[in-house]
KOLNU-119101 format. One line per 5 residues: number of its first residue (from 1); their letters; for each residue y, z, x of N, C-alpha, C. Coordinates in steps of 0.2 Angstrom, whole numbers. Each point is the difference from the previous one (the first is absolute). Layout:
REM KOLNU-119101
NUM = A = Y,Z,X,Y,Z,X,Y,Z,X | ...
***
This chain:
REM KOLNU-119101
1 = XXXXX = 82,-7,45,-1,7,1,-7,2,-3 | -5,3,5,-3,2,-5,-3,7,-4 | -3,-1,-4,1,4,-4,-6,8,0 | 0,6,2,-6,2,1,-3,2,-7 | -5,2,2,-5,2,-5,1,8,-4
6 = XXXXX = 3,2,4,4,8,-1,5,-2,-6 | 5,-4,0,5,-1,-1,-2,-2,-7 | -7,-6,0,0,-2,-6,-2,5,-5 | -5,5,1,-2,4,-3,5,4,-3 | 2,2,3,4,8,-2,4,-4,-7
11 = XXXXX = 1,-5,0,4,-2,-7,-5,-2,-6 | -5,-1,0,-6,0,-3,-1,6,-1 | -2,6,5,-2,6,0,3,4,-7 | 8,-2,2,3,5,-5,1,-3,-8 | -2,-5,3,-1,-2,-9,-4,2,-1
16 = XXXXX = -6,1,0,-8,1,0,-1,5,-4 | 4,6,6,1,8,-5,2,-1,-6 | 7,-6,-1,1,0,-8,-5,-2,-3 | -3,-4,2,-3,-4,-5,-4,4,-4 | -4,5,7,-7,4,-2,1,6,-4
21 = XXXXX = 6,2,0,4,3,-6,-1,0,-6 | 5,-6,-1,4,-5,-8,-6,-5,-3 | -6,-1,7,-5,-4,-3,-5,-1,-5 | -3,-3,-3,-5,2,-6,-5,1,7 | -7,5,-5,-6,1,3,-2,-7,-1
26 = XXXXX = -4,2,7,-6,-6,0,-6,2,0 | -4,-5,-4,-8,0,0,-3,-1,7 | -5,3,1,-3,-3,7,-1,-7,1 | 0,-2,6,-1,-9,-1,-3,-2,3 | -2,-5,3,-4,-3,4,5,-3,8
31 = XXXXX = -3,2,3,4,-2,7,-3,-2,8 | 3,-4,3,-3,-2,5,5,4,6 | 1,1,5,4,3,8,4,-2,-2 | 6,4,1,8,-2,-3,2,2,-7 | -4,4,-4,2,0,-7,0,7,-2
36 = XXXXX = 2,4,-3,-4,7,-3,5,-1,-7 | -1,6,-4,3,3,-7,6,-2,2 | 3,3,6,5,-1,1,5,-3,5 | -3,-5,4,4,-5,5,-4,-5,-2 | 4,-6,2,-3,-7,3,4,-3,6
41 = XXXXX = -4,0,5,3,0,7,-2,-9,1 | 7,-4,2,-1,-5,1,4,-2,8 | -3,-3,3,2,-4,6,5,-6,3 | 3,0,2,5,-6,2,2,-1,6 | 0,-5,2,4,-4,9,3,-4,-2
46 = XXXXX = 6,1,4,6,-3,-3,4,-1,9 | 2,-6,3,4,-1,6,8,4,-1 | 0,5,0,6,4,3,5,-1,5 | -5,-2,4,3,-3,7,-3,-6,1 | 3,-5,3,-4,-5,4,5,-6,-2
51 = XXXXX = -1,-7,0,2,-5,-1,-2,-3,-6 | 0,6,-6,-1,-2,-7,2,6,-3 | 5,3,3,2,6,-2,4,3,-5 | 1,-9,-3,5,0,-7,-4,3,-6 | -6,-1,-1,-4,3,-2,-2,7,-2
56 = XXXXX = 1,3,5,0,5,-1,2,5,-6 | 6,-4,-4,0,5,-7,0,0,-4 | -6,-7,0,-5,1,-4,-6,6,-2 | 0,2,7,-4,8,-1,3,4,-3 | 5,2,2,7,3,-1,0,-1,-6
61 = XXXXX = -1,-4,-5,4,-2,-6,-9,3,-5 | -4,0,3,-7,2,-4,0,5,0 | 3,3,6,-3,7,1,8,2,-5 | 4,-2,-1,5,3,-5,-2,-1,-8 | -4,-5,0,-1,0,-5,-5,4,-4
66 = XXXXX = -7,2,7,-4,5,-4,3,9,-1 | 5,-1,4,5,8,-2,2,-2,-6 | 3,-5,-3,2,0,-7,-7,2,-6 | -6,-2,3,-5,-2,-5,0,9,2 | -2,4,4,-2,7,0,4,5,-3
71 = XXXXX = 7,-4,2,5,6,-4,-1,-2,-9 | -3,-5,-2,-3,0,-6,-6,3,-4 | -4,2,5,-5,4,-1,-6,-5,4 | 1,-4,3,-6,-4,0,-5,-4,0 | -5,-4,3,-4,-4,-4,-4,2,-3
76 = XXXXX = 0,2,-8,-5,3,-4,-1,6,4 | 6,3,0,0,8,4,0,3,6 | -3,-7,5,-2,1,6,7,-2,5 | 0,6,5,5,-3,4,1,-6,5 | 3,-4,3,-2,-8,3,2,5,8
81 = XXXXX = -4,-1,6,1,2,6,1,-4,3 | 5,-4,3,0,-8,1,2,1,8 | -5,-2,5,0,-1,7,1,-5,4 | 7,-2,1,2,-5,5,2,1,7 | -5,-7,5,0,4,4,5,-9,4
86 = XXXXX = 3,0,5,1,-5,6,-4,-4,3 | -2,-8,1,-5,-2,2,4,-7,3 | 9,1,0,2,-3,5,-1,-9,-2 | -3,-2,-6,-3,-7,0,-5,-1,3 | -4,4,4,-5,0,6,-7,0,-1
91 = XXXXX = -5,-5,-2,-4,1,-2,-4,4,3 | -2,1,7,-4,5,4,4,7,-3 | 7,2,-1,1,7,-4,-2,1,-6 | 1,-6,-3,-4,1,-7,-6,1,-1 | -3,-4,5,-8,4,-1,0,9,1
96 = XXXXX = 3,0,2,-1,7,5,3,4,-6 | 5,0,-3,4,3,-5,-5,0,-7 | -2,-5,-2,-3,1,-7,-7,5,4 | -3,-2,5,-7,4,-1,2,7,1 | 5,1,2,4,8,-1,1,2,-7
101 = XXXXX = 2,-4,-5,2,1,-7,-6,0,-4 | -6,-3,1,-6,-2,-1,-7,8,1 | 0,-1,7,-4,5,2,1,7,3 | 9,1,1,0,7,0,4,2,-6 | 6,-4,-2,4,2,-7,-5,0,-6
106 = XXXXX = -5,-4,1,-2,-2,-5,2,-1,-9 | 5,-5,2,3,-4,-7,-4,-1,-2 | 1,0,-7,-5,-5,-5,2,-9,1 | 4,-1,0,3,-8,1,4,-2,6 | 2,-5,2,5,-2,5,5,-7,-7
111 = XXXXX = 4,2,0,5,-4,-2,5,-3,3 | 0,-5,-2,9,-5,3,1,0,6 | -7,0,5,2,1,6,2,-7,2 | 5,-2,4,6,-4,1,-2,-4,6 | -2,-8,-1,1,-6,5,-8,-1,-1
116 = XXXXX = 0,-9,3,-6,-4,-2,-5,3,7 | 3,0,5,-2,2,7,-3,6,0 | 2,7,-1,0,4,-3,-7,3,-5 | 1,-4,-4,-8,0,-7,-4,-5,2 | 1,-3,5,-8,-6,0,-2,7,5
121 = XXXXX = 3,2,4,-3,6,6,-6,4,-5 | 3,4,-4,-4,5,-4,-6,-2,-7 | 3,-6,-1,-1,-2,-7,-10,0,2 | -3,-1,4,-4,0,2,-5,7,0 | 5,4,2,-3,6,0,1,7,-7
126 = XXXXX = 5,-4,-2,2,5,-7,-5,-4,-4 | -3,-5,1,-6,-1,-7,-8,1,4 | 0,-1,5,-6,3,2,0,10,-2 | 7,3,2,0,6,-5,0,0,-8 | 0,-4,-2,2,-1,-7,7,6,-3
131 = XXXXX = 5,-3,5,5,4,-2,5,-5,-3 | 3,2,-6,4,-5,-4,6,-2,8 | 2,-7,0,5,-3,3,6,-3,-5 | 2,3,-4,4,-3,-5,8,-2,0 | 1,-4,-4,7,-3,0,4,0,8
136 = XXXXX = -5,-5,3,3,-1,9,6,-2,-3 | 5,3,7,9,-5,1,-3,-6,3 | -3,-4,-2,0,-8,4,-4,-4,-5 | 2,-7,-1,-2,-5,-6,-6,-5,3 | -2,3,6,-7,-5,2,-4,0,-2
141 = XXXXX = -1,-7,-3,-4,-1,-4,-8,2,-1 | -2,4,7,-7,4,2,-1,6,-6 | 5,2,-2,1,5,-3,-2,2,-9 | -3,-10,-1,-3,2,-7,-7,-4,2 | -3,5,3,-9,-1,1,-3,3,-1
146 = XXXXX = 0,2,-7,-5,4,-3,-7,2,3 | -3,-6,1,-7,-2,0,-2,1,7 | 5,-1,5,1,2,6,2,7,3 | 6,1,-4,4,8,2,0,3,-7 | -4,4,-3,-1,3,-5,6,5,-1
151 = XXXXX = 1,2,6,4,7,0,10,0,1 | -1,-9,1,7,-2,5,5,-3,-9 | 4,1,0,6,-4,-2,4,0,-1 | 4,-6,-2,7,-2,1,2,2,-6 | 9,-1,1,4,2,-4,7,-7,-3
156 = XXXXX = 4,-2,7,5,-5,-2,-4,-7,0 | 3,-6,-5,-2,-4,2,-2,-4,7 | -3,-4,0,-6,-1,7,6,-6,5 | -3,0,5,6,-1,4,0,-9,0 | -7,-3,1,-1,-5,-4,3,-3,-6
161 = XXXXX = -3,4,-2,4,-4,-9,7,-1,2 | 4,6,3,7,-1,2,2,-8,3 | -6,0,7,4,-7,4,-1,-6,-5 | -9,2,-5,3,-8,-2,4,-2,-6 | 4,6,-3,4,0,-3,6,-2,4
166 = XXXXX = 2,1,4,7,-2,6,-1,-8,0 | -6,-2,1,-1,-9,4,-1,-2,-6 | -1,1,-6,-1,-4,-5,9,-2,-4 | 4,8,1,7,-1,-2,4,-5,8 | -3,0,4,3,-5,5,2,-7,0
171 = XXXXX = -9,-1,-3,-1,-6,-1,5,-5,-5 | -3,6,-6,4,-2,-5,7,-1,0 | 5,5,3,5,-1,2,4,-3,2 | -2,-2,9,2,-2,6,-5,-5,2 | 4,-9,-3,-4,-3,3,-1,-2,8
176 = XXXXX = -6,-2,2,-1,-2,8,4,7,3 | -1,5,-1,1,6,6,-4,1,6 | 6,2,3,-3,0,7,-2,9,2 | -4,-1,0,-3,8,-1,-2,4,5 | 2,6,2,1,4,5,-2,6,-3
181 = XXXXX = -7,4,3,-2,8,-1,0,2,4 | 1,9,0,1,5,5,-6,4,-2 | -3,4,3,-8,3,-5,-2,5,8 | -1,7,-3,-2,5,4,-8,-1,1 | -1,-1,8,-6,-2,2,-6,5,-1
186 = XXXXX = -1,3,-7,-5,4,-2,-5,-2,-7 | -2,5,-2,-7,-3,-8,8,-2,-3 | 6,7,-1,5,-3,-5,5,-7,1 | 1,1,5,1,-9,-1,-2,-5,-1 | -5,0,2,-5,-6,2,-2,0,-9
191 = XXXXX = -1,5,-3,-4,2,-8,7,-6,-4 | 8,2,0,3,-5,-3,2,-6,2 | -2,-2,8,-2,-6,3,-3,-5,-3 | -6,3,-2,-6,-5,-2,1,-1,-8 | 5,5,-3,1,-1,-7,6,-8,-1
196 = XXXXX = 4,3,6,6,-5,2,-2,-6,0 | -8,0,3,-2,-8,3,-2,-2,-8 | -5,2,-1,-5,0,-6,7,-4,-8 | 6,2,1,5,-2,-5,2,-5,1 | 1,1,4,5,-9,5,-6,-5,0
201 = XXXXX = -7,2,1,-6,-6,-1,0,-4,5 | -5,-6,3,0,-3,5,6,-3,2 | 4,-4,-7,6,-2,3,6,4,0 | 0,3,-3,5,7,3,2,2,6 | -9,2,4,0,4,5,3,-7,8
206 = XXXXX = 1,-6,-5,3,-5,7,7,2,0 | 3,2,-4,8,1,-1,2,6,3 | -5,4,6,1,3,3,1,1,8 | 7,3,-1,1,-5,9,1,6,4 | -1,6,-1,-1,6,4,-3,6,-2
211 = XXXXX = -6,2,3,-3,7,-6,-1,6,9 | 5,2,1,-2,5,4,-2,8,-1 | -1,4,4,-3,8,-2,5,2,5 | 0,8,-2,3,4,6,-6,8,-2 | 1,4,6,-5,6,-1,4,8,-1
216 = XXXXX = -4,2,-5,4,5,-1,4,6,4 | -2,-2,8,4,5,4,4,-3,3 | 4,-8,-1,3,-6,0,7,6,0 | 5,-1,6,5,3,-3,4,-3,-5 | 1,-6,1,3,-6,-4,-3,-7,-5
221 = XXXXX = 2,-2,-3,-4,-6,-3,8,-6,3 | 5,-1,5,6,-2,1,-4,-7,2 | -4,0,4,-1,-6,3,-4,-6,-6 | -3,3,-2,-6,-2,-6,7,-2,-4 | 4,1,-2,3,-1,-5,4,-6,2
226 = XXXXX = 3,-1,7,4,-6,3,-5,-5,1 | -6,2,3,-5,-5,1,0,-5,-8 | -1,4,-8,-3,-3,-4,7,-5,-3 | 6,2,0,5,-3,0,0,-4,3 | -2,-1,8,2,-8,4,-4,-4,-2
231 = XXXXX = -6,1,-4,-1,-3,-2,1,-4,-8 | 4,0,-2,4,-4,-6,-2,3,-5 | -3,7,0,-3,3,-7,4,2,-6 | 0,-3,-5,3,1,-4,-1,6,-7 | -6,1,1,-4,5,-5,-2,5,5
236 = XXXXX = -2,8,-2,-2,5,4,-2,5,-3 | -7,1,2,-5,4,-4,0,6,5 | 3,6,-1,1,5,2,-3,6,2 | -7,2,2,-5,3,-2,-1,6,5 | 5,6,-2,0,4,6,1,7,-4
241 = XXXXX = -2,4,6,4,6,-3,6,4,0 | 3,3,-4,9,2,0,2,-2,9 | -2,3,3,3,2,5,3,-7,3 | -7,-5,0,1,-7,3,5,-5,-6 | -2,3,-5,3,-6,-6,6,3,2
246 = XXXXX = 5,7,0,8,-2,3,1,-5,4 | -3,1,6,0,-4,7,2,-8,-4 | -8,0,-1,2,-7,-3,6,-3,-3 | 1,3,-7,5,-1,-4,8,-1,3 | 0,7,4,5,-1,6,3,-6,5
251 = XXXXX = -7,-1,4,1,-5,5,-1,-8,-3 | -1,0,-5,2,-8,-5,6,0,-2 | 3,3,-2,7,1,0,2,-1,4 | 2,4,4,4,1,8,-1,-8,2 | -6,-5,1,0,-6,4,1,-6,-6
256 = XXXXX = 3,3,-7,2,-5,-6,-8,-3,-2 | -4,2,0,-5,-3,-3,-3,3,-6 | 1,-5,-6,2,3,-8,-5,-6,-5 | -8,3,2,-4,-3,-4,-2,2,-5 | -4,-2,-5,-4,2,-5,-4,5,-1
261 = XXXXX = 2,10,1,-3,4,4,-5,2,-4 | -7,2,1,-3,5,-4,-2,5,5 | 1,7,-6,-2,6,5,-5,3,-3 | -5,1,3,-6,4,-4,4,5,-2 | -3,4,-5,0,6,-7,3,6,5
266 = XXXXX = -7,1,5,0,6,3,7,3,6 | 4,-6,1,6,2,3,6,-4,-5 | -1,2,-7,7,-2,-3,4,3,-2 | 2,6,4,4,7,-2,5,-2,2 | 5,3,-4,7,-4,3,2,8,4
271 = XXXXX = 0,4,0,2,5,4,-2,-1,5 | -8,1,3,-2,-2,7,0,-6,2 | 0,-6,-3,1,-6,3,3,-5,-2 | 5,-2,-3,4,-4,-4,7,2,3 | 1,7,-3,7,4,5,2,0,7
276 = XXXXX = -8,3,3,1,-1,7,2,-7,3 | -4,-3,-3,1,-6,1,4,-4,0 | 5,1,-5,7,-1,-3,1,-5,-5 | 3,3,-4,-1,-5,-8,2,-5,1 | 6,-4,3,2,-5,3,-6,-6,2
281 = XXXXX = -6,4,3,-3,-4,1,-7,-1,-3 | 0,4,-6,-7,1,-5,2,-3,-5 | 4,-3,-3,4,-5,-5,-6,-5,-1 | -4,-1,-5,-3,-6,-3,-8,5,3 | -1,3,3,-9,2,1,-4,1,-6
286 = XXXXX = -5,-2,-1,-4,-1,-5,-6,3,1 | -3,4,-6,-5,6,3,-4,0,-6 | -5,3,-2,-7,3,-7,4,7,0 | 0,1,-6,0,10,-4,-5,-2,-5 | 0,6,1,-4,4,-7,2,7,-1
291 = XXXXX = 4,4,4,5,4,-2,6,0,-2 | 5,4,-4,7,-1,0,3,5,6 | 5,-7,3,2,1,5,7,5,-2 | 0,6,5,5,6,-1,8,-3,-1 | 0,-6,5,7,-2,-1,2,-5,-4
296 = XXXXX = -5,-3,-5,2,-4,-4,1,2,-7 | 8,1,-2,5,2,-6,-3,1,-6 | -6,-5,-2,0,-2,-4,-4,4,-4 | -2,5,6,-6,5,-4,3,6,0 | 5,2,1,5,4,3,0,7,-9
301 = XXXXX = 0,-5,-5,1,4,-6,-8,0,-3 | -5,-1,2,-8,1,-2,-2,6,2 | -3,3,-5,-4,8,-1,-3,-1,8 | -4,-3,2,-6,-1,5,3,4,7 | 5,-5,-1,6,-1,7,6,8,-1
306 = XXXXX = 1,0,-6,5,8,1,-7,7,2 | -5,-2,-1,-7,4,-2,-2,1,9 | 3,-5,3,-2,-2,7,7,3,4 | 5,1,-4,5,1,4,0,9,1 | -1,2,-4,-1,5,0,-4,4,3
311 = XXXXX = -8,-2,1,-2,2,4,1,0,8 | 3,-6,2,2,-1,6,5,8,1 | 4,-1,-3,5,6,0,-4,5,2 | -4,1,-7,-3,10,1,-5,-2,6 | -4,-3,-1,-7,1,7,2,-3,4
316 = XXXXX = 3,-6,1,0,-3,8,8,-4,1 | 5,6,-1,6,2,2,2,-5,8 | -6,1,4,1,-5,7,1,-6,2 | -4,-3,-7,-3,-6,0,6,-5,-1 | 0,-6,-1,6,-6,0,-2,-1,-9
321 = XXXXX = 7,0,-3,-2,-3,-7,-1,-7,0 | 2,-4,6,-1,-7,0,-4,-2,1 | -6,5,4,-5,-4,3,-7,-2,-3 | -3,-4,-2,-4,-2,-4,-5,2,1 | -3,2,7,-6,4,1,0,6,-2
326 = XXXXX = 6,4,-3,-1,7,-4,-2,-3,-8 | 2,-4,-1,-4,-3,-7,-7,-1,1 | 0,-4,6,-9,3,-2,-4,2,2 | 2,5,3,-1,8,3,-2,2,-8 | 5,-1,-3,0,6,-7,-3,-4,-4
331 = XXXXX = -4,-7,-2,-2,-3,-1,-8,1,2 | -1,-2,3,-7,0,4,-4,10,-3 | 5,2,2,-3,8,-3,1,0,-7 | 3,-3,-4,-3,2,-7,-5,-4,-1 | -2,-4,4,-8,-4,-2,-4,5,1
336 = XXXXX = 1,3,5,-6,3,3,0,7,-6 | 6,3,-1,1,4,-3,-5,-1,-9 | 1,-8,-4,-3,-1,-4,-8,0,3 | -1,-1,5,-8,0,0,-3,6,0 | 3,5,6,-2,7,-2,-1,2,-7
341 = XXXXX = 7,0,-5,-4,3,-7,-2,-2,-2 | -2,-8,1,-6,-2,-6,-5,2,3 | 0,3,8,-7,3,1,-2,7,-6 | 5,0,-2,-4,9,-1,-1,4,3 | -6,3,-1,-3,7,1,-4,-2,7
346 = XXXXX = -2,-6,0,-4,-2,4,1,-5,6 | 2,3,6,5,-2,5,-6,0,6 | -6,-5,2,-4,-4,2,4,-5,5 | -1,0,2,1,-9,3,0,-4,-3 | -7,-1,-3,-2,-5,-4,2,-2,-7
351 = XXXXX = 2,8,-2,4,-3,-4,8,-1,-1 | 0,2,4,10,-3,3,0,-8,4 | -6,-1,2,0,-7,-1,0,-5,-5 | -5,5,-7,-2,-4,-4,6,-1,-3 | 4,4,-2,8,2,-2,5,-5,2
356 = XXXXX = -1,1,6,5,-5,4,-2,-9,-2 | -7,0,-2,-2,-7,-2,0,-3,-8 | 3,5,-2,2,0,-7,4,-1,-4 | 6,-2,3,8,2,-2,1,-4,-5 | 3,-3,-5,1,-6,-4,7,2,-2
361 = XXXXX = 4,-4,1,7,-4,-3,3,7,1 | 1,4,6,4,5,2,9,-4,4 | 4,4,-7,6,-4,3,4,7,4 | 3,-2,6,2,7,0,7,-2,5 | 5,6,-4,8,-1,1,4,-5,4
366 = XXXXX = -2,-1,4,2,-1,5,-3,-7,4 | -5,-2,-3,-2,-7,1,5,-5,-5 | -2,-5,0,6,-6,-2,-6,-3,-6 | 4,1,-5,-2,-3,-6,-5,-3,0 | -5,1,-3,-4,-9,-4,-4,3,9
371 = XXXXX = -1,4,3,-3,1,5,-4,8,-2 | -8,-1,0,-5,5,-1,-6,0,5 | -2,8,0,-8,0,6,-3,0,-6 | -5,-6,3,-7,1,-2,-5,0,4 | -7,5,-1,-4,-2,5,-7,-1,-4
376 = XXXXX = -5,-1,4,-5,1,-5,-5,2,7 | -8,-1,-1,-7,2,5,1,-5,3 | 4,-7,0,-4,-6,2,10,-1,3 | 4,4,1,7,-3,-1,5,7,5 | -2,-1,6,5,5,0,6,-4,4
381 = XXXXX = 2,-3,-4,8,-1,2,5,1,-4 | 4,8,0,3,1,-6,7,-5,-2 | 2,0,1,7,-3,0,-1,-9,4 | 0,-5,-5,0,-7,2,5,-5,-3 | 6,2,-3,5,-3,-2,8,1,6
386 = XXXXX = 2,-4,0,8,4,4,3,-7,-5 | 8,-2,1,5,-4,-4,3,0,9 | 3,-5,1,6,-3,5,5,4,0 | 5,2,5,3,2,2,6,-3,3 | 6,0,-1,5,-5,8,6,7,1
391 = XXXXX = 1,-2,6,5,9,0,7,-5,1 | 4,4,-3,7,-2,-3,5,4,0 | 5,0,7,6,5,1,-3,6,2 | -2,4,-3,-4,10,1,-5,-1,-1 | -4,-2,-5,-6,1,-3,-2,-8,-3
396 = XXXXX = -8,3,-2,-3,-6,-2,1,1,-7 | -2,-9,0,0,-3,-7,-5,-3,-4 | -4,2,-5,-8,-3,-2,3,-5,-3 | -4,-6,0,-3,-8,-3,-5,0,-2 | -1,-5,-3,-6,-4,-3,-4,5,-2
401 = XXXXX = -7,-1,-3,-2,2,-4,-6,3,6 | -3,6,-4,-6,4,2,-6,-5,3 | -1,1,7,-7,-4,2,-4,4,1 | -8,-4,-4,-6,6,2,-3,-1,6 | -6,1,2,-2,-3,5,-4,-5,0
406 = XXX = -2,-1,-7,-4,-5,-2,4,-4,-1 | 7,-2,0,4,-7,-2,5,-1,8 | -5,4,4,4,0,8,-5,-9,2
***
């Protein structure tokens, strides 16, 4: 569903009046388009509709979270005016939608705009504007190139370091597997593809006896999934997003094919795709977090997680308390929320990037232990650790020990 831009406002708006009330004065500050005493108008595209639509409350979960930050007074006083607009997954929309937010909203930033297809489209022109692109929803590893995209980056760990984490735990694992990928014909596939290939290594990549694609206006991935089973695949590298990863998960089941499964990060929500899918046939899936997952017990009694439940309650009452996209939804916004006040008074671009490239050993609630952003001028990938995953009856179960990307 998507969500208007009317809609978003009037709940920011009305915090704002509180804020500018209850708020301390401000000093004048330094500002670039998007900023005064008293707003900071930030930008977001978010697939509402389209065949990535699970996503969606993701938006929904930032734009809940910055009504929590206003009805507190603020960042350093200032109200948050957060613009989120539909782009469907559609890159030609995305184009179209950010230069709206850009050159007639005129936001200060574009934040967390959501898919790899999506951000390669603009990522071009938001630095040629020199307009922050910050903490993108996609782990392509384009996204920490400083030296190239000054103005672009990432957020979750890189979708790379993901695959060669999967093919290393494979190998070690499962000897002589017969190895079957499924991988959406786009940068995001193709990006944990080549990570997949790169951990498996030259003799790895013989143990491969089926790597097909499907396209993202693909009604089904049914065929793709019988074709990689005929062929005696015993291991399966799952690299899709929600809507295709049910499918998958589904149609393995139903034809008794019960291999070695890993699902990339980005669809490991047990509410949109693990349930739909049917538990029955998600038994044993193996995945990367770096968040705590809402439905595992085990966090059930930690301040982070009561401090998260509550929230969902008062602000985004809609949302699913199972779905782990509203974690990092609420997640993603207090990074950005830290960078804002360590701006200050002085709400530039330049220095909201400088900010952004600054962060050191920020742990925060709802991330998973012994897991911190760091970034630095030469490092913008904030988040580069996840720990294994396997889902067991409802929920997932964490193993082994924290991997970085440097012992991927």
């Amino acid at each position: 569903m998507s969500i208007s831009r009317r809609k978003l406002m009037q709940g920011t708006a009305a915090a704002g009046v509180a804020a500018t009330v209850v708020g301390p004065a401000i000093a004048k500050g330094k500002y670039d388009e998007g900023a005064t005493d008293k707003e900071i108008k930030i930008g977001h595209t978010n697939p509402y509709s389209g065949p990535a639509s699970a996503y969606g409350t993701i938006g929904k979960a930032i734009d809940a979270y910055f009504k929590k930050i206003n009805e507190e007074g603020g960042i350093n006083g200032r109200k948050v005016t957060f613009i989120s607009q539909d782009d469907g997954y559609s890159p030609p929309k995305t184009v179209e939608v950010i230069r709206q937010l850009v050159e007639q909203e005129k936001v200060l930033l574009v934040f967390n705009t959501l898919g790899t297809p999506p951000n390669t489209a603009i990522q071009k022109y938001m630095n040629a504007k020199k307009v922050p692109q910050l903490f993108v929803a996609t782990g392509a590893s384009k996204w920490g190139m400083p030296k190239e995209f000054p103005w672009t980056m990432g957020w979750q760990p890189d979708y790379n370091t993901e695959g060669q984490i999967y093919a290393k735990y494979l190998l070690a694992n499962k000897k002589d597997a017969k190895i079957a990928v499924l991988y959406q014909n786009d940068d995001y596939g193709k990006d944990y593809l080549e990570g997949f290939h790169k951990g498996l290594g030259d003799a790895g990549k013989k143990q491969i006896v089926s790597e097909v694609s499907y396209e993202v206006t693909d009604p089904t991935v049914d065929s793709q999934v019988i074709q990689m089973h005929s062929k005696g695949a015993d291991a399966f590298f799952n690299i899709t997003t929600p809507k295709f990863a049910a499918q998958a998960i589904k149609k393995a089941g139903e034809i008794g094919w019960k291999p070695m499964h890993f699902l990339n990060n980005v669809s490991a929500s047990v509410s949109t795709v693990l349930k739909p899918a049917g538990f029955e046939f998600s038994q044993g899936i193996l995945t990367a977090a770096y968040l705590k997952d809402p439905t595992d017990k085990q966090w059930f009694g930690h301040q982070g997680y009561l401090e998260w439940v509550e929230w969902m309650k008062k602000y985004h009452a809609s949302g699913n308390i199972q779905d782990s996209f509203n974690v990092y939804g609420y997640t993603v916004a207090q990074t950005m929320t830290h960078v804002l006040k360590a701006c200050g008074d002085d709400l530039t671009r330049a220095n909201i990037m400088k900010q952004a490239a600054s962060i050191k050993g920020l742990a925060l609630p709802m991330m998973l232990p012994g897991i911190k952003i760091n970034t630095s001028a030469t490092d913008f990938y904030p988040i580069q650790s996840v720990q294994l995953q396997r889902f067991k009856g409802e929920t997932w179960e964490l193993f082994g020990d924290i991997l970085a990307a440097e012992s991927a």
